[in-house]
Every structure is written in C-alpha cells, then in structure tokens.
N, C-alpha and C positions, 0 to 999 in steps of 0.2 A: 523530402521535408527540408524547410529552411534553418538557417542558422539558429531566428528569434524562435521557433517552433523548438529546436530542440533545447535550445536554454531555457527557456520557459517549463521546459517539462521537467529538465532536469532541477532546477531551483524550484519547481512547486514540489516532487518526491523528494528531495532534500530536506526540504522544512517539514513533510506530513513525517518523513521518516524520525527527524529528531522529535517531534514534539509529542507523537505518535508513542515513542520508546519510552521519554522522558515521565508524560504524563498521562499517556493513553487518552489521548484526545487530539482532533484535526483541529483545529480553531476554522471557527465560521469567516473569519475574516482570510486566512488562509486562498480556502478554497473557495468562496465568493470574488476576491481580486483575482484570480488565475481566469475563474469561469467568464468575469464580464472582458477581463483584457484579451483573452479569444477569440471573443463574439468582434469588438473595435478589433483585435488586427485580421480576421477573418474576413471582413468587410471593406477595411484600408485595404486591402491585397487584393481582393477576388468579388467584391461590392455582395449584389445579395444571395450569390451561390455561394460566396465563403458564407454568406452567417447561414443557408439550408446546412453546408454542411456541418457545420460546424453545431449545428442545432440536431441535426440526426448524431452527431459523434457523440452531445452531450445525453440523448436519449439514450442509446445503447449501452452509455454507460453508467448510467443513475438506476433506470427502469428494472432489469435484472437482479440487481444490487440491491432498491430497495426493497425488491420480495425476500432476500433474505435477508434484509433487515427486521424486517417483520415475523420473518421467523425467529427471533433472536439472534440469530447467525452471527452479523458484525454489526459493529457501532454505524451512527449516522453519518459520522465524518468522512467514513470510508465513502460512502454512496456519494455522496458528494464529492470528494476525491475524485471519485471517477466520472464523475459527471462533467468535472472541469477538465479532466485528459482526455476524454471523448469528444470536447469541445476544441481541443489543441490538435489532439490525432486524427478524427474520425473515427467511423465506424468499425475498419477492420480493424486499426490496431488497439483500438480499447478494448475489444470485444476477444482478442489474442491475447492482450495483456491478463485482462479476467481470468480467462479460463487459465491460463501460466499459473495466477494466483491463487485461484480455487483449489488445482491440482498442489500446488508448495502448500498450501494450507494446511492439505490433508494430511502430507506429510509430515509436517510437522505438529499436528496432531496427534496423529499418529506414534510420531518420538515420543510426544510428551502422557501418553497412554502407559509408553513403554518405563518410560524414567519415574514418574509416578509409580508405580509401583515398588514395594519394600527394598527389593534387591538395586532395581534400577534407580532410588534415591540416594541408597550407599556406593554405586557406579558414580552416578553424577558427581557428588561431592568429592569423590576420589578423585575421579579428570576434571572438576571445577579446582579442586588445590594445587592440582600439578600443572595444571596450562595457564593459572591467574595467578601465581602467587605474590604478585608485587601491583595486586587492585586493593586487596583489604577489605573496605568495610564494602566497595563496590562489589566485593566479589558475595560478600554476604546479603548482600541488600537482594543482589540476583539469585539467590538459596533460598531466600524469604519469598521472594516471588516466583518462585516456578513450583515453593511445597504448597501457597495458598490455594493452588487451584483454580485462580484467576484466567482468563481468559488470554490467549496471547495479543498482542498488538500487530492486528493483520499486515501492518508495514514490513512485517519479518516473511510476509511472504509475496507481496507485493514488489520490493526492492528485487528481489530476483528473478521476479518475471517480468520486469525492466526489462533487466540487462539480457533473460534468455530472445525475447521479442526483439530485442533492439540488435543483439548478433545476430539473427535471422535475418534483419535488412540493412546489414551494414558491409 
C-alpha cells in the first residue's frame, strides 16, 4: 500500500473517530470526500482496474454492514465508513478490518453487559475516580453515558481493528 493510501486512511479513521465519540455521528460529507477521493486516485494510479477495485473494496464493505444496519446493529455512518476504506483498501482488508471490528464489538459489549449491572456500576465509578481524577466534569459526562444505556460508538471498536489488521501487514 502507498504512502497517499495509507494517510488517507489514517485521516478518514481519525475524523470518524473524533466525531464519532464526540457526537455519534460520521458526517456524510466525511465519508462521501474519502469515498469519491478513492475512486480519482484509484484511477490516476491504476486507470479502470484501480476504480474495479476500488469499487469491489467499496462493496465488501458497505454490503455486509448495511444488513446490519437494518438490523439496528450500527448507525449509517459506519456503513458508509466502510464503504469509503473498502474503496481505499480493497477487498481483503476491509473485509479483515470488519470482522477485527465485529469481534472488539462484542467484546465490548459484552464489558458493558458486565458494568451495567448493580455491582459492575459501583466497580466502574470506583476505577472511573481513581484512573480520571483530574477530567471532572469529563469524567462525569462519561458516567452519564455508559449508565443511559445508550449505544456505544462503534469507532471504539473499529479503531482497534485498525491497528490489529494493520500490524498484521506491517
């Protein structure tokens, strides 16, 4: 993978991540400018075998994603998301990246099954006062959002199947 390949990946995860966290939401314009900037350096690069590929990279990884958007699963942005890194990486590694994310998902899920619960809220708040104590109201805001029951922001499991995928080919 080329230099502009991997910066571009890394500056489109960077902005879903923050915006992601901040407001649980991709912004369309986000991941629209990554998706179409793909397709033109796919094409500069590799004329119309980079945009096939680049156009199967983006299928493999919208297609999957949106059935579980349909199932409620995750937000729309995510699908999209991955539809412009399937359009950057191809096939294999959106489709690596996916499942890395699916699997961190569950996991943390899973935590958040555990910490929810009576015991596991008096846990959290205990290791949320003693590992944050100089966030404040940050640290409270983040109490207020993991008791609502809210849904997490799949970038929290995305971001680390980044970096497991990408120490796999590095």
């Amino acid at each position: 993978m080329e230099f502009i390949q991997i910066a571009a990946i890394v500056i489109l995860l960077l902005g879903a991540f923050i915006t992601d966290i901040k407001a649980q939401i991709i912004p369309n314009q986000l991941t629209a400018s990554f998706f179409i900037a793909a397709f033109v350096y796919q094409f500069a690069m590799n004329g119309l075998e980079g945009v096939a590929a680049a156009a199967a990279g983006a299928t493999a990884g919208f297609v999957p994603l949106l059935l579980l958007h349909l199932a409620k699963g995750i937000g729309a942005g995510d699908v999209k998301l991955f539809g412009a890194l399937g359009a950057w990486t191809g096939v294999l590694l959106v489709l690596q990246m996916m499942l890395y994310a699916i699997l961190y998902a569950g996991v943390i899920g899973l935590f958040l099954i555990l910490v929810n619960r009576p015991f596991g809220k008096r846990v959290t708040n205990g290791v949320s006062a003693f590992l944050t104590p100089g966030l404040g109201s940050k640290r409270y805001q983040w109490l207020q959002w993991s008791e609502s029951g809210k849904k997490f922001p799949f970038m929290l499991a995305v971001a680390p199947a980044a970096v497991t995928v990408w120490s796999m080919f590095s």
